[in-house]
N, C-alpha and C positions, 0 to 999 in steps of 0.2 A: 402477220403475227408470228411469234414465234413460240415453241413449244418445247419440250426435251425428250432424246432419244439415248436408249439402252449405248453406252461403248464398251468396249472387250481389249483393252490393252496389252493385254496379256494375257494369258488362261489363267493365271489364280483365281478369274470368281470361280470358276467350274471347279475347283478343290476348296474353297473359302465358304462357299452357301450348298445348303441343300440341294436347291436349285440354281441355275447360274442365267438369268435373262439371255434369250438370243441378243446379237448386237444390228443395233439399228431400231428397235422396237420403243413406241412409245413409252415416256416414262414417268411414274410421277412417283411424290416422296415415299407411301406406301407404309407413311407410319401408324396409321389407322388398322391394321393388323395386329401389332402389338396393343393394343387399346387394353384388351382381358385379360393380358398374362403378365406375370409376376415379373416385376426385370430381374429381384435377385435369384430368379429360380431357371433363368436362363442361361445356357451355356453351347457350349462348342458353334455348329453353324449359324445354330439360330441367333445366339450371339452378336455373332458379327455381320447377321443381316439388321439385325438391330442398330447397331452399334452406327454402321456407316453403308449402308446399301439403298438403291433408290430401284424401285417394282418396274421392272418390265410388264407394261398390261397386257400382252398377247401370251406369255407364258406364266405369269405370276412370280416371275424369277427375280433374282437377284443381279443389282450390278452395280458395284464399289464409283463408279462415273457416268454421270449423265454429259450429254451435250449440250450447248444450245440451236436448234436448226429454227430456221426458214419453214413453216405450215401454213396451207392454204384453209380457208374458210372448209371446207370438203374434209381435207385430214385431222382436222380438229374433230369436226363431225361423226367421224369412222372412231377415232381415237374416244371419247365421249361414250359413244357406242358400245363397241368393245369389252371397254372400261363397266359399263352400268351392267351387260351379260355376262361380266366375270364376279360381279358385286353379286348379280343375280342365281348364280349358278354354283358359286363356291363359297360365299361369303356368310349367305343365311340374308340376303335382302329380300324383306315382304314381300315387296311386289318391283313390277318394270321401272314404274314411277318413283321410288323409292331411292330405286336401286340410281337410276338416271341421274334424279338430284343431287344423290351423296358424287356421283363420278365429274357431276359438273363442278361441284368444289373441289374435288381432286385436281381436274386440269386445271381450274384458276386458277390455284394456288400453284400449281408445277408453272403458270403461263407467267408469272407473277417472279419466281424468278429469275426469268430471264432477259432482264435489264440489262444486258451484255452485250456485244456484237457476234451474230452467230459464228459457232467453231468454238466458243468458246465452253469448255470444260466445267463442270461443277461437280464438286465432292460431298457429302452429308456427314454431318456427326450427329449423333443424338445419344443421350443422358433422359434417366430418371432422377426428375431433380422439384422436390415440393409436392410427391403424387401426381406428376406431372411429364408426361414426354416432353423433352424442351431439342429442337432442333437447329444445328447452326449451318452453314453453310459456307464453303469460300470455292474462287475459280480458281481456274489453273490455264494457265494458256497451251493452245494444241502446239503440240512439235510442229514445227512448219518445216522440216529438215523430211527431204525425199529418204530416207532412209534413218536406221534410229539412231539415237545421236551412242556416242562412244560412253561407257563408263568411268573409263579413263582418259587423259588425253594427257599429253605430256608438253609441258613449257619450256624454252629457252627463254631466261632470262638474262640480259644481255648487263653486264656491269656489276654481275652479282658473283663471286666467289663461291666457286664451286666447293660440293659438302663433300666431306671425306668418306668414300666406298664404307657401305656397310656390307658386312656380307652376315647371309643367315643361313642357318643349316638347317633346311627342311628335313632331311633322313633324319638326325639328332631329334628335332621335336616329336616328329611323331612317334620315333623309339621309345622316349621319355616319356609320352604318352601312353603309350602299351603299358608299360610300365607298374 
């Protein structure tokens, strides 16, 4: 089976959410959070935990990418767990039983998107749309590059007539800019 895990790319979650999920930690969509609050009265992190973040279940955190990994029968089980003691402890769930149930629709639905070959990458968007959270989802494939790939990279094109030098003057703009 396969399930999804917290990724960290980068450090912008840890300046993008309140909280920023450890990476590596199970994850599900975590839009059941927003359930009672206003979307238009939402702003700055909470935002854009809304917006595009999937719940790390060990921290309650945030993280702009989940993955798809490889779980055993056991880490679903822990996973499940985890999940129903954080429903239990932080959320306002009645009881263990309660709390269980709601976590087990959590993971099927996180288990449910991963129709993919593991490694692979998923992002979240979500919209208030009809009084209605609506969520979409698309993949992204992992860099498979031992190191990250360049920002830039520069082509020789072979048969193409070379472009005439531009030159710019960076001292100039940013003078003009004080300015």
């Amino acid at each position: 089976m396969k399930l999804l895990k917290t990724v960290r790319a980068d450090t912008s979650d840890t300046f993008v959410f309140d909280k920023a999920a450890e990476p590596g930690e199970w994850a599900i969509s975590g839009a059941f959070l927003f359930a009672n609050l206003d979307p238009a009265t939402l702003s700055g992190k909470t935002r854009a935990a809304f917006r595009g973040g999937f719940l790390g279940i060990g921290s309650l955190g945030w993280s702009t990418l989940a993955q798809i990994v490889e779980a055993s029968e056991e880490q679903r089980f822990t996973a499940l767990e985890q999940l129903a003691a954080r429903l239990l402890e932080r959320c306002g769930a009645p009881d263990l039983a309660t709390a269980r149930d709601a976590a087990e629709e959590e993971i099927a639905f996180a288990a449910s998107l991963c129709a993919h070959p593991p490694g692979m990458l998923i992002a979240v968007s979500r919209r208030y749309e009809n009084e209605a959270i609506r969520e979409s989802f698309r993949t992204l494939q992992a860099n498979s590059l031992a190191k990250p790939a360049p920002v830039f990279s520069f082509v020789e094109v072979v048969g193409e007539e070379a472009a005439a030098a531009e030159h710019i003057d960076l001292v100039g703009l940013v003078d003009r800019a004080r300015q």
